[in-house]
N, CA and C atoms as a LAMMPS dump frame, in Angstrom:
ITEM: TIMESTEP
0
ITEM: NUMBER OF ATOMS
582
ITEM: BOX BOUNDS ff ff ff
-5.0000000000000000e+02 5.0000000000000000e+02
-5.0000000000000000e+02 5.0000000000000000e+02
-5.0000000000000000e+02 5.0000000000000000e+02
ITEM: ATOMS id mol type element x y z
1 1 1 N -307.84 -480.181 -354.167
2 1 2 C -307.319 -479.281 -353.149
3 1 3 C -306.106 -479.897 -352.476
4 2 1 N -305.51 -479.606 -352.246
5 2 2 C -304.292 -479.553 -351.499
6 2 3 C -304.358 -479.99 -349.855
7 3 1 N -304.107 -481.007 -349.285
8 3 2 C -304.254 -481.233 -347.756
9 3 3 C -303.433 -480.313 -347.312
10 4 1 N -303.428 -479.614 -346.517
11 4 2 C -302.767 -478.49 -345.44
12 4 3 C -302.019 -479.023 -344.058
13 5 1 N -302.725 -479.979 -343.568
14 5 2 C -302.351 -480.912 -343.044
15 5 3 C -301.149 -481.623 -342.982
16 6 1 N -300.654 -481.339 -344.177
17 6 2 C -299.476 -481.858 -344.734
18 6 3 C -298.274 -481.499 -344.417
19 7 1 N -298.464 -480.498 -344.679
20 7 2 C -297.391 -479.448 -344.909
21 7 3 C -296.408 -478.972 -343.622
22 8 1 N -295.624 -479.827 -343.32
23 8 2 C -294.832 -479.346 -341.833
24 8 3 C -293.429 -478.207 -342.253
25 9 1 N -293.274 -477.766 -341.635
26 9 2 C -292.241 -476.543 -341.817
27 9 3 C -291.464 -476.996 -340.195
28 10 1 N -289.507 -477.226 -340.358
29 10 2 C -289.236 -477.694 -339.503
30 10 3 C -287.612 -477.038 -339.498
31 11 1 N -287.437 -477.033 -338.439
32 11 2 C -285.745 -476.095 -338.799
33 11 3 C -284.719 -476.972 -338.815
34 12 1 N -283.993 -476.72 -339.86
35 12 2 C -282.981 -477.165 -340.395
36 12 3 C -281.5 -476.636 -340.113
37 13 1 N -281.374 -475.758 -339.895
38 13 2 C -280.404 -474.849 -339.005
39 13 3 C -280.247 -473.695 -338.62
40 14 1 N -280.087 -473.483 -337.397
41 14 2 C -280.074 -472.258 -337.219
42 14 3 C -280.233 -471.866 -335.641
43 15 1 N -279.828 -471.261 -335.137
44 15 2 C -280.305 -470.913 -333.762
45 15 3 C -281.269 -470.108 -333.296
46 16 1 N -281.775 -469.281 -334.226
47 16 2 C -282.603 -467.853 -333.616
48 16 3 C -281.615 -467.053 -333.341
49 17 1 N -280.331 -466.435 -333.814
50 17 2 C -279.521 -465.424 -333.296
51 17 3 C -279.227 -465.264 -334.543
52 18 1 N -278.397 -463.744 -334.544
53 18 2 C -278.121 -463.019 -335.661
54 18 3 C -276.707 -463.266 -336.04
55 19 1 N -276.031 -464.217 -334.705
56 19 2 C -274.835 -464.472 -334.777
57 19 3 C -274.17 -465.275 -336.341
58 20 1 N -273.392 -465.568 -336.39
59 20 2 C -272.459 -466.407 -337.534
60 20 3 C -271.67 -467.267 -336.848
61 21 1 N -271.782 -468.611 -337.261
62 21 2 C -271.087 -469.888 -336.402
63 21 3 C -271.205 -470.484 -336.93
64 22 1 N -270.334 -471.259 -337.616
65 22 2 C -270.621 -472.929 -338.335
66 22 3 C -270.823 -474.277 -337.422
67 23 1 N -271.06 -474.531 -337.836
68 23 2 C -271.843 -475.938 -336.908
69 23 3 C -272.96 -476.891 -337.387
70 24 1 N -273.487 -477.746 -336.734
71 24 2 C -274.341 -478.99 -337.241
72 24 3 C -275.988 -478.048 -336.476
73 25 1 N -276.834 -478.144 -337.748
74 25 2 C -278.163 -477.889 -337.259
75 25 3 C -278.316 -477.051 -336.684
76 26 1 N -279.312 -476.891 -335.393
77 26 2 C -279.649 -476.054 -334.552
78 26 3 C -278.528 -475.017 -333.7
79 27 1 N -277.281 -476.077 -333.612
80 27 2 C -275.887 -475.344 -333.207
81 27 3 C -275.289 -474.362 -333.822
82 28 1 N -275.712 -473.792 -335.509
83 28 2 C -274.948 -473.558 -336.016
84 28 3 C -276.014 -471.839 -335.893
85 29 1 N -275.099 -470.602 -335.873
86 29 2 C -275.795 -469.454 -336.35
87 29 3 C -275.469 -468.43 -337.472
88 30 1 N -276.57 -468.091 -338.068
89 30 2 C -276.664 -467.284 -339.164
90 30 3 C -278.258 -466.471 -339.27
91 31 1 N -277.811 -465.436 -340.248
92 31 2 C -279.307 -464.827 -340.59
93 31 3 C -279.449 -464.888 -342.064
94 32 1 N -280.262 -465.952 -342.514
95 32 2 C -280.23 -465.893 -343.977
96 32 3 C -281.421 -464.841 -345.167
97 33 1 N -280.989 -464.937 -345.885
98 33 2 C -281.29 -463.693 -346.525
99 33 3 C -281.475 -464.54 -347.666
100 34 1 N -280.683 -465.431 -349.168
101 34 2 C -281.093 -465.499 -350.279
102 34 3 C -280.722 -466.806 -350.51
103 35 1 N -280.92 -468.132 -351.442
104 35 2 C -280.576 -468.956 -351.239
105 35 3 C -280.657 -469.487 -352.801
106 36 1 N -279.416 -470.293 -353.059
107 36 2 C -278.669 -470.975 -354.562
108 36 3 C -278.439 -472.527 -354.178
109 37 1 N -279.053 -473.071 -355.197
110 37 2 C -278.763 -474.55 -355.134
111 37 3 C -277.081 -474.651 -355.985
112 38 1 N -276.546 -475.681 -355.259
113 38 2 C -275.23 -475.735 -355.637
114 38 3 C -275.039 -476.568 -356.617
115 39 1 N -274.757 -476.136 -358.189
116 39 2 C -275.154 -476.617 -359.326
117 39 3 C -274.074 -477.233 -359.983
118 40 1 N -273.54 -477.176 -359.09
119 40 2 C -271.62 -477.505 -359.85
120 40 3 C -271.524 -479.089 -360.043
121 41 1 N -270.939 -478.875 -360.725
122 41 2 C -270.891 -480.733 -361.062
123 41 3 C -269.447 -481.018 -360.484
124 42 1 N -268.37 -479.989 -360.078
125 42 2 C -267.095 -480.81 -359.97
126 42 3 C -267.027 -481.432 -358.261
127 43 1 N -266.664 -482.33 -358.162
128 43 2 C -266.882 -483.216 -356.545
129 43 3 C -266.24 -482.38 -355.464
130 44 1 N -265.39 -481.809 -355.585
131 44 2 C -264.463 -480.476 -354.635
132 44 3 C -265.435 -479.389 -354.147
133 45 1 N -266.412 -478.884 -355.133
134 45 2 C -267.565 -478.159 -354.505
135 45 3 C -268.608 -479.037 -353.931
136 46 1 N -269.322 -479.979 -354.579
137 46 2 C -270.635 -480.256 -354.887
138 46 3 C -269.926 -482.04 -355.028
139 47 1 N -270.104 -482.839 -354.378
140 47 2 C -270.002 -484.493 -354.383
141 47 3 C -271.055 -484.848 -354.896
142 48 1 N -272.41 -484.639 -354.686
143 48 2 C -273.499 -485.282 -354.815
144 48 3 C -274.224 -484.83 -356.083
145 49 1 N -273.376 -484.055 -356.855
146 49 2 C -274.324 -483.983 -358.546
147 49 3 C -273.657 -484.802 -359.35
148 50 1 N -273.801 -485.671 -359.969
149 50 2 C -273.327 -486.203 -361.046
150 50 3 C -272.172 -485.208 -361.626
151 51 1 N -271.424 -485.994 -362.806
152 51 2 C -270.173 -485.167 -362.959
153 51 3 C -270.796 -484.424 -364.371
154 52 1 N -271.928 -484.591 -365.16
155 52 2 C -272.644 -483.807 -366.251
156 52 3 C -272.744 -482.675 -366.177
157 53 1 N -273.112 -482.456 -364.837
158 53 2 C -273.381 -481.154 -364.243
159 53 3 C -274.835 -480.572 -364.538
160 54 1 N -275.755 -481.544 -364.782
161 54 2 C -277.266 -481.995 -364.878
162 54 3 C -277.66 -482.606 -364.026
163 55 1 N -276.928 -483.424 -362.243
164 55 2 C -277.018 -484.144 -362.012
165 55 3 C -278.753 -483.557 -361.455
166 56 1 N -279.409 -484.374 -360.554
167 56 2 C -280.937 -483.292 -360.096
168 56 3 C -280.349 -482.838 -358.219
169 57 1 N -281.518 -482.301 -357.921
170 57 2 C -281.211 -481.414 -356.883
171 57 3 C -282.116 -482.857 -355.623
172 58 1 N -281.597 -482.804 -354.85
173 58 2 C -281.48 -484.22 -353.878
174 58 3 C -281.185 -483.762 -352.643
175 59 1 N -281.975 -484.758 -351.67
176 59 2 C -281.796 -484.34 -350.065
177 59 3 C -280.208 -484.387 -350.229
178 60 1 N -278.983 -484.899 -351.012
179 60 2 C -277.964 -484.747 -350.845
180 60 3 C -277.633 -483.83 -351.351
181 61 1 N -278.008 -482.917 -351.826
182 61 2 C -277.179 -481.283 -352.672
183 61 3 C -276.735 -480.557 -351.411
184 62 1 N -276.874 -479.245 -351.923
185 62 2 C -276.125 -478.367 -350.805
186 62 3 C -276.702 -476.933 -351.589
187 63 1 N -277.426 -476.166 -350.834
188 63 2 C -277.401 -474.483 -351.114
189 63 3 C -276.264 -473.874 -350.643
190 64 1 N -276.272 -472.524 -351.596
191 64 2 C -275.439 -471.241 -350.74
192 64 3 C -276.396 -470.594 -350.401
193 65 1 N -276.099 -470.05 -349.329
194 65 2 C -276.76 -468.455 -348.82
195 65 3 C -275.516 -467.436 -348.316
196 66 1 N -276.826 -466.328 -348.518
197 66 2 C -276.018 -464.975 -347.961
198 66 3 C -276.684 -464.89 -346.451
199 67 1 N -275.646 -464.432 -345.647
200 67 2 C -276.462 -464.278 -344.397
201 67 3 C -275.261 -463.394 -343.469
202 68 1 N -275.569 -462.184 -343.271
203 68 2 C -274.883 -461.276 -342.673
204 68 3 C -273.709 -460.608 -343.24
205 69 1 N -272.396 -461.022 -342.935
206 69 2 C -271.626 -459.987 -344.046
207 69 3 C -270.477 -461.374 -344.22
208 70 1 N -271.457 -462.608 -344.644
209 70 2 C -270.966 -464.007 -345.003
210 70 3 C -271.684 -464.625 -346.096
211 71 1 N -270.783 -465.624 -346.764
212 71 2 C -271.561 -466.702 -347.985
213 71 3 C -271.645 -468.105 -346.975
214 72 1 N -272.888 -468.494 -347.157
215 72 2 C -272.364 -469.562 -346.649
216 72 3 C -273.15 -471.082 -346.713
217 73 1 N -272.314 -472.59 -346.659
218 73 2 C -272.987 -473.499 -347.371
219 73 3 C -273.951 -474.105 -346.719
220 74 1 N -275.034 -474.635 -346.451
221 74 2 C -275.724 -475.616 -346.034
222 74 3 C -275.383 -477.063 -346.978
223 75 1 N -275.68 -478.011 -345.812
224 75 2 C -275.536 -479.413 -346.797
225 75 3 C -276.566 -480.249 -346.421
226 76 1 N -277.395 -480.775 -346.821
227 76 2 C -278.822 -481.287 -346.171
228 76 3 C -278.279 -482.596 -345.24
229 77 1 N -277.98 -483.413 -346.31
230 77 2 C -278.223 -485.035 -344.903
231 77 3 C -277.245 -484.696 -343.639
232 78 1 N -276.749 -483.504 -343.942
233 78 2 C -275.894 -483.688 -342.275
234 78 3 C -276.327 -482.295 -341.191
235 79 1 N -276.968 -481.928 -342.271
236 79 2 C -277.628 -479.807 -341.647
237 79 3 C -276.331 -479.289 -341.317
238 80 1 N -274.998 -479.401 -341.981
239 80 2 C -274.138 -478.585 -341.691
240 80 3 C -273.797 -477.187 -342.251
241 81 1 N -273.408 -476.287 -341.69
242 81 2 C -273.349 -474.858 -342.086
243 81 3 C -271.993 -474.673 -342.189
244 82 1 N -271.07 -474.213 -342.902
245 82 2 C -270.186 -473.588 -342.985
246 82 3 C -269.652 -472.953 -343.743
247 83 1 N -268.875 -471.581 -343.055
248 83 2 C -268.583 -470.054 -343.776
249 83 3 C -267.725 -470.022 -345.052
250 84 1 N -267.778 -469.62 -345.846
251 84 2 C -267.025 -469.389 -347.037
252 84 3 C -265.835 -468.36 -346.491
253 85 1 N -264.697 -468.477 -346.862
254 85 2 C -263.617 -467.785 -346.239
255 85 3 C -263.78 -466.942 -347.747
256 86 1 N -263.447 -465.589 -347.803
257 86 2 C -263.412 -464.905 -348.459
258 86 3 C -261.752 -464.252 -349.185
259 87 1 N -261.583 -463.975 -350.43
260 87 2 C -260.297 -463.074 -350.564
261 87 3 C -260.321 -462.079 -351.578
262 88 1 N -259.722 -460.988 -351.347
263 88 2 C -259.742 -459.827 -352.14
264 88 3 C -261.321 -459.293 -352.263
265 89 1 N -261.957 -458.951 -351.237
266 89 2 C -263.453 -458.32 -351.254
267 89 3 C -262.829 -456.607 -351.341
268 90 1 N -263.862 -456.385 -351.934
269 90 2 C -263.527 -454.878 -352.243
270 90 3 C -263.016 -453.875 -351.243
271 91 1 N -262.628 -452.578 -351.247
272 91 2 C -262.896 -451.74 -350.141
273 91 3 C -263.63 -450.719 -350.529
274 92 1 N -263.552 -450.284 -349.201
275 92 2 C -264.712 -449.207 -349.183
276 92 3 C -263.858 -447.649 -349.328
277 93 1 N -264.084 -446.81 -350.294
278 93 2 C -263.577 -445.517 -350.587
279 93 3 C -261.914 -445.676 -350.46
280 94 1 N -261.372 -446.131 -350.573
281 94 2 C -260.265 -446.441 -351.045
282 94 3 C -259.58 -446.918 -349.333
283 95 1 N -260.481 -447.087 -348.023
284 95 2 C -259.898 -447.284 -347.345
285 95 3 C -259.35 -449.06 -347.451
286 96 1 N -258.958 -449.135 -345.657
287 96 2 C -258.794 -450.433 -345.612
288 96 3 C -259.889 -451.843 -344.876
289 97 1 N -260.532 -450.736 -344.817
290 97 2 C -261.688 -451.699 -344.563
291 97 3 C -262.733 -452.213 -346.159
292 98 1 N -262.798 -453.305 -345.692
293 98 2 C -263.112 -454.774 -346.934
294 98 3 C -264.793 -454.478 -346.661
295 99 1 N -265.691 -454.371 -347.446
296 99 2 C -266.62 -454.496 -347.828
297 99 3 C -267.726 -455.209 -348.208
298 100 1 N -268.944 -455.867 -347.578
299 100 2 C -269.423 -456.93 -347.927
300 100 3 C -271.146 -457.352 -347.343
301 101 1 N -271.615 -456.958 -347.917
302 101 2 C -272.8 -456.562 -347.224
303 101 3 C -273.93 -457.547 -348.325
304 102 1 N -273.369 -458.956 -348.679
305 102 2 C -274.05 -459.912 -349.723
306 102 3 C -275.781 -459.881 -349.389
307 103 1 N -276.412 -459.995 -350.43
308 103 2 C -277.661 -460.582 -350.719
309 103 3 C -278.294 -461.26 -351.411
310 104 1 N -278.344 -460.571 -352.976
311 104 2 C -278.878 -461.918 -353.818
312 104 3 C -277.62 -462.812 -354.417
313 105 1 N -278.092 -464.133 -355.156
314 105 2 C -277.006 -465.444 -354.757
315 105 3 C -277.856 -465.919 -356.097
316 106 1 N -276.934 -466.471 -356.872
317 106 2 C -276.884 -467.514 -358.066
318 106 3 C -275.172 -468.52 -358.355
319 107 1 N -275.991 -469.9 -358.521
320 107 2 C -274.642 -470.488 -358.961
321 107 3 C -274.353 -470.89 -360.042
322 108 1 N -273.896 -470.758 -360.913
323 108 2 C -273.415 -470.848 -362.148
324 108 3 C -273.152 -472.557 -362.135
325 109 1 N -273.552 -473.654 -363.272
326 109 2 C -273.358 -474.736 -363.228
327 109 3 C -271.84 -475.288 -363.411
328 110 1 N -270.805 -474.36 -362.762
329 110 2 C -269.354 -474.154 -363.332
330 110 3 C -268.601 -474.355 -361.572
331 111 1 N -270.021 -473.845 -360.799
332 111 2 C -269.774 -474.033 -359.415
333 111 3 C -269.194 -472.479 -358.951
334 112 1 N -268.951 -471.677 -359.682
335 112 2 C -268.847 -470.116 -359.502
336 112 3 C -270.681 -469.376 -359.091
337 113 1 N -269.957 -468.68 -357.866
338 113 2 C -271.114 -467.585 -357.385
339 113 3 C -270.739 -466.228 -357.921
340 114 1 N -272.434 -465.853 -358.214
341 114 2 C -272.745 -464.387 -358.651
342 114 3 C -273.29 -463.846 -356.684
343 115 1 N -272.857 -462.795 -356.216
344 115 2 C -273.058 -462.306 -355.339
345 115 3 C -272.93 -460.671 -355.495
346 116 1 N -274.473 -460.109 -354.753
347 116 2 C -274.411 -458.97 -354.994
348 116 3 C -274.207 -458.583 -353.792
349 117 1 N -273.513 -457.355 -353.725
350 117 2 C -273.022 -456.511 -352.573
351 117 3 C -273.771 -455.315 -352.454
352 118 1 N -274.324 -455.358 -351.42
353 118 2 C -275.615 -454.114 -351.719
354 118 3 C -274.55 -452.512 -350.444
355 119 1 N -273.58 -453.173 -350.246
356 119 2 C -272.107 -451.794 -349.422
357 119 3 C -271.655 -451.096 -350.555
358 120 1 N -271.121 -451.967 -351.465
359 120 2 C -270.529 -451.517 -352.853
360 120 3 C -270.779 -451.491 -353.951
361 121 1 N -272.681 -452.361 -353.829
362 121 2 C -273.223 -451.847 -355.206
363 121 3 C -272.516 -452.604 -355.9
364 122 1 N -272.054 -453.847 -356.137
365 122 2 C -271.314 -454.511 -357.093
366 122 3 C -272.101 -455.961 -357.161
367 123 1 N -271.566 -456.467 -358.426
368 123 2 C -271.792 -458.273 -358.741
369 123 3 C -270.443 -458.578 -358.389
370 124 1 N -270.511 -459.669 -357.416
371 124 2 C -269.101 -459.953 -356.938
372 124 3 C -269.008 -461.451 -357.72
373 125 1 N -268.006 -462.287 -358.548
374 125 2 C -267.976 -463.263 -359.16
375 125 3 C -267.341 -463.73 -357.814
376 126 1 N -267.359 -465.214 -357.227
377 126 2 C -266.551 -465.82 -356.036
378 126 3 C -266.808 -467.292 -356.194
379 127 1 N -265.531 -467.512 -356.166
380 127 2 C -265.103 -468.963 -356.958
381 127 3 C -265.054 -469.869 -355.381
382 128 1 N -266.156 -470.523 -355.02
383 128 2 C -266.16 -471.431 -353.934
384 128 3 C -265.105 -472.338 -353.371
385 129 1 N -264.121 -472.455 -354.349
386 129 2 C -262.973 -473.616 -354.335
387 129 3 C -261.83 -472.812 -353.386
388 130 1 N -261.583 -471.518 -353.529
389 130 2 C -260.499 -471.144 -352.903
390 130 3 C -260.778 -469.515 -352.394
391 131 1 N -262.022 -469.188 -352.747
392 131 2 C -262.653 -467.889 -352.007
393 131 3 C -262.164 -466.597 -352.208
394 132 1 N -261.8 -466.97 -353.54
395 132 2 C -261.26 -465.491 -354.609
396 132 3 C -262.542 -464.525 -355.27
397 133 1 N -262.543 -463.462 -354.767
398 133 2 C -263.743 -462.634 -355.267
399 133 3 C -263.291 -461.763 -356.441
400 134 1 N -264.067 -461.454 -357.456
401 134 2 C -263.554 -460.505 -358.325
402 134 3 C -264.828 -459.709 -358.877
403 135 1 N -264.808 -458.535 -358.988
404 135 2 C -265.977 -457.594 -358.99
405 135 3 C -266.358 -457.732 -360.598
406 136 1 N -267.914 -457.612 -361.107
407 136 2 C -267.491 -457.617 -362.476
408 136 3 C -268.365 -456.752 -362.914
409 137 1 N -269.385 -456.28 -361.871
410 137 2 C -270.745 -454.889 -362.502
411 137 3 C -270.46 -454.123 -361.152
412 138 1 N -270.409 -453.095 -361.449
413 138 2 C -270.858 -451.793 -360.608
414 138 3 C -269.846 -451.414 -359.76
415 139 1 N -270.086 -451.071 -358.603
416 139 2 C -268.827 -450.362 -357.67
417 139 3 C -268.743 -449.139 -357.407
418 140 1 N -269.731 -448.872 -356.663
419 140 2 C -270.138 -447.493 -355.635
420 140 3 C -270.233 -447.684 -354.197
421 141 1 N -270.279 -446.941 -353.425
422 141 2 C -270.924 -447.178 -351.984
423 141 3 C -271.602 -446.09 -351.488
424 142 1 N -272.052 -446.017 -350.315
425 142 2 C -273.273 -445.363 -350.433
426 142 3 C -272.999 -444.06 -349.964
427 143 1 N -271.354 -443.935 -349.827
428 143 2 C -271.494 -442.257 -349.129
429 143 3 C -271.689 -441.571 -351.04
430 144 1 N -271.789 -442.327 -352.17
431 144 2 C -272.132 -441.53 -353.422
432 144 3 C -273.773 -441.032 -353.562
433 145 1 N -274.326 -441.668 -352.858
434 145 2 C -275.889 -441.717 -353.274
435 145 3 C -276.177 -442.522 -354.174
436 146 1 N -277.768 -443.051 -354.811
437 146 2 C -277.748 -443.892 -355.795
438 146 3 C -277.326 -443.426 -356.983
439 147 1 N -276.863 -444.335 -358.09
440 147 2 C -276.561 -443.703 -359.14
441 147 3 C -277.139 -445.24 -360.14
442 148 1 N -276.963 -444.825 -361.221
443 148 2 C -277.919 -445.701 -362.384
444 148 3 C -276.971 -445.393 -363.84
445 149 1 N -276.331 -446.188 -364.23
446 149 2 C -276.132 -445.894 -365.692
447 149 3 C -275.686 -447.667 -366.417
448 150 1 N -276.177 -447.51 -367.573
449 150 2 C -275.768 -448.698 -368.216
450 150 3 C -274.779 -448.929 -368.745
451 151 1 N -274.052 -450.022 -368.857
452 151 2 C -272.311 -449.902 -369.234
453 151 3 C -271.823 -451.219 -369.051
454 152 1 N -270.632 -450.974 -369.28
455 152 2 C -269.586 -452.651 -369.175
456 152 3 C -268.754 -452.394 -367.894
457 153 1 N -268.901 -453.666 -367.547
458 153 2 C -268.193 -454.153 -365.899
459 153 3 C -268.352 -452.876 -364.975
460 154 1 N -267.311 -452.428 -364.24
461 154 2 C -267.567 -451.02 -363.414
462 154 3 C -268.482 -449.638 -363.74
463 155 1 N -268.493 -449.6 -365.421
464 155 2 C -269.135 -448.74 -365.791
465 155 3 C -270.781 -448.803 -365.535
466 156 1 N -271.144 -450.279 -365.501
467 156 2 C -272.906 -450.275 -365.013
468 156 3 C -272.93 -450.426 -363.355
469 157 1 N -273.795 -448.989 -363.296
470 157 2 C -273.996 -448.486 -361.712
471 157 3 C -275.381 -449.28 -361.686
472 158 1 N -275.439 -449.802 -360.29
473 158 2 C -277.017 -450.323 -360.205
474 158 3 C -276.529 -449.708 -358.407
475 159 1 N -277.952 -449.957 -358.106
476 159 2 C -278.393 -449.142 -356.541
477 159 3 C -278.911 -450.319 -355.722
478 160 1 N -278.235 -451.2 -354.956
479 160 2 C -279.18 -452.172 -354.057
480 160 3 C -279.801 -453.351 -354.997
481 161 1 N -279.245 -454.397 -355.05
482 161 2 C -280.031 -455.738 -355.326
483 161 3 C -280.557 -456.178 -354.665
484 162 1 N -281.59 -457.042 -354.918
485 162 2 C -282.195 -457.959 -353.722
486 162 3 C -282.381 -459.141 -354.161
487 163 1 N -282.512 -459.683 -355.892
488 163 2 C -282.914 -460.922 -356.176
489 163 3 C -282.285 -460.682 -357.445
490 164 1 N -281.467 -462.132 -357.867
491 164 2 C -281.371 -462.325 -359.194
492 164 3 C -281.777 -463.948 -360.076
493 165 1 N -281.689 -463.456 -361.199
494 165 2 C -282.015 -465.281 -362.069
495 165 3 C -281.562 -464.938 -363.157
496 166 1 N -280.638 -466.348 -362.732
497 166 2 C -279.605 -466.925 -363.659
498 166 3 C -280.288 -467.809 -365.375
499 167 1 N -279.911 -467.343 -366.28
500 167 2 C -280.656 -467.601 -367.735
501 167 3 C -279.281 -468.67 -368.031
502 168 1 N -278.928 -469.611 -367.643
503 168 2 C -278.061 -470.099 -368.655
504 168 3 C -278.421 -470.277 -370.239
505 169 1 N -279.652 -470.606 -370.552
506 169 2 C -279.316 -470.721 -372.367
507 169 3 C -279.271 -469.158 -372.739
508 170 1 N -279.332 -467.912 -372.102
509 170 2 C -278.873 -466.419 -372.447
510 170 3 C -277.615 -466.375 -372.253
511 171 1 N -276.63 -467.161 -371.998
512 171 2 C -275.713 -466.352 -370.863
513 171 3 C -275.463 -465.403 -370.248
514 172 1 N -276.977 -465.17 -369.614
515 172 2 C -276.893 -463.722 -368.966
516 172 3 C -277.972 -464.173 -367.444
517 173 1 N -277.543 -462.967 -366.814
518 173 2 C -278.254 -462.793 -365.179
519 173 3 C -278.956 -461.539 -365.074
520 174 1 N -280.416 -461.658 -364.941
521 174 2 C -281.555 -460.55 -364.883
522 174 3 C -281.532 -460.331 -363.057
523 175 1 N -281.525 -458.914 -362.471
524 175 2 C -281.443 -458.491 -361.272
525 175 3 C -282.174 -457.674 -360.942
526 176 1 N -282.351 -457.484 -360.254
527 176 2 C -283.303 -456.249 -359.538
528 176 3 C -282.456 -455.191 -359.112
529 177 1 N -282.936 -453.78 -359.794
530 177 2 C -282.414 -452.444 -359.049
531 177 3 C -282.966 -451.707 -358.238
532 178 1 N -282.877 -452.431 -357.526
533 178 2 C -284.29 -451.783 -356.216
534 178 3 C -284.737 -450.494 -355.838
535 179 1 N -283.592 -449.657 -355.705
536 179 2 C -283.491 -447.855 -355.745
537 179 3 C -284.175 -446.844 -357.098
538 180 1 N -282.981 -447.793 -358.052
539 180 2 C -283.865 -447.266 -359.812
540 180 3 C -284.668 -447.805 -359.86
541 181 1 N -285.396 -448.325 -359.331
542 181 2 C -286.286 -449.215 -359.747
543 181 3 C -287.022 -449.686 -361.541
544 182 1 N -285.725 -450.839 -361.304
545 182 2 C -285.618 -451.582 -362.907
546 182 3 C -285.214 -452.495 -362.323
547 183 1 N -285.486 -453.291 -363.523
548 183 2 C -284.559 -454.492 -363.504
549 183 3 C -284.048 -454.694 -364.662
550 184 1 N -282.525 -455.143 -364.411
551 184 2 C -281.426 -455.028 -364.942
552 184 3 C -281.006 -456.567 -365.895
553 185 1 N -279.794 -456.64 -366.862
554 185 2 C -279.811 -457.804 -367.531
555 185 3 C -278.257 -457.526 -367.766
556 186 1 N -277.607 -458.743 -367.766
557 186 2 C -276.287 -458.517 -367.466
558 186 3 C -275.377 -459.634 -368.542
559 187 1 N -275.372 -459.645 -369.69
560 187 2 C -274.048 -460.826 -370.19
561 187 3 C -273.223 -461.29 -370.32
562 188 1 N -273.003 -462.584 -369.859
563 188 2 C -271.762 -463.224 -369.299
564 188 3 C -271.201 -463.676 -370.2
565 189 1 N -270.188 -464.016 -369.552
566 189 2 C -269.101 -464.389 -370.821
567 189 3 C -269.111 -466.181 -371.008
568 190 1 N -269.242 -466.431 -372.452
569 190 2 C -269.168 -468.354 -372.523
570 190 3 C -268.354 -469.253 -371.256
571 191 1 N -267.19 -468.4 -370.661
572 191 2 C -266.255 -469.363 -370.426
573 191 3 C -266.539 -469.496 -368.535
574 192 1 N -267.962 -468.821 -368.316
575 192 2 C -268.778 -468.789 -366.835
576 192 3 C -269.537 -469.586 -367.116
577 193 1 N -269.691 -470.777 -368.364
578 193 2 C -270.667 -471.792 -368.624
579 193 3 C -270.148 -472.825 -368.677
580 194 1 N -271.079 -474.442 -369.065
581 194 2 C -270.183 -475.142 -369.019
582 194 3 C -270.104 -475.406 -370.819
C-alpha cells in the first residue's frame, strides 16, 4: 500500500487570482489550464536537457502551460513564470481583433508548441524562440457553430479541444473533439521532428 502520509501537495506558483503576471512563485499570477514538459534539447529554449534531446525531465526542466488568453513557462529551481510574447495569432472574422483562447499544449522535442485555440478552433504551431504562431488544422470561430469535417490543414474543422498526445514514433498528434465528440489524429510533417 502506498503511505498517504506522504504525499504533500505544495504551491509552486501562483497567487489565487485569475490575473496574468510574471514573477517568482507565489508573486507571479495565472490560471492554468494544460501543461507540456519542455522537451527541446536546444539551450535558448530549454538549458537543462542535454543537447540529444533525450536529456530526462529534472527538478531543472521547465513546463509550458496555457493559462488565460497566454502560453506560459514555469521553470522549477527558481518557480519562475513568464509570458510567451506572441506574433501573428489569428483574427477573429476577418476583424482586427487577435484571437486566442489556448488550452491543450504539447512540445515537440524540436522545442516547437502544438497549441489549441478553442476562439478559432485551430492547432496553432508557436515556435518559443521568437513567438511566431502559424495555424496548421482548423479555423472557425464560434459565431459559425460547431462544424466537423476531415481534411488537410484549414480544411479539418474540429469543435473545442481540451487534451492532446503527442506520438513522436507516428509523427502524428491524437486530440480530443469535444463538441463532435471524437477524437481526432493529425500527421505531422518529418521536419517538426528531430
Amino acid at each position: 500500500m502506498v503511505d498517504l502520509n506522504t504525499m504533500q501537495v505544495r504551491t509552486l506558483a501562483g497567487d489565487g487570482s485569475y490575473d496574468s503576471r510574471d514573477g517568482f512563485g507565489e508573486a507571479a499570477a495565472l490560471a492554468p489550464k494544460k501543461m507540456a514538459f519542455d522537451r527541446s534539447p536546444h539551450p535558448e529554449t530549454n538549458p537543462h536537457v542535454d543537447g540529444s534531446g533525450s536529456g530526462p525531465v529534472t527538478e531543472e526542466s521547465a513546463v509550458w502551460i496555457t493559462s488565460n488568453k497566454s502560453v506560459v513557462r514555469y521553470h522549477f529551481p527558481t518557480d519562475t513564470v513568464t509570458t510567451l510574447k506572441l506574433i501573428g495569432l489569428p483574427l477573429v472574422n476577418n476583424s482586427l481583433r487577435q484571437a486566442f483562447e489556448p488550452y491543450a499544449i504539447c512540445c515537440l522535442q524540436t522545442g516547437l508548441l502544438l497549441v489549441s485555440c478553442n476562439e478559432t478552433h485551430t492547432l496553432l504551431l508557436i515556435d518559443p524562440k521568437d513567438g511566431h504562431v502559424q495555424p496548421v488544422v482548423g479555423g472557425i470561430d464560434r459565431s459559425h457553430g460547431h462544424q466537423f469535417e476531415d481534411g488537410v490543414g484549414a480544411s479539418g474543422k474540429f469543435y473545442y479541444c481540451y487534451d492532446c498526445v503527442l506520438i513522436d514514433s507516428e509523427r502524428c498528434l491524437y486530440f480530443t473533439d469535444f463538441e463532435n465528440c471524437r477524437i481526432r489524429r493529425v500527421s505531422l510533417p518529418d521536419s517538426l521532428f528531430l
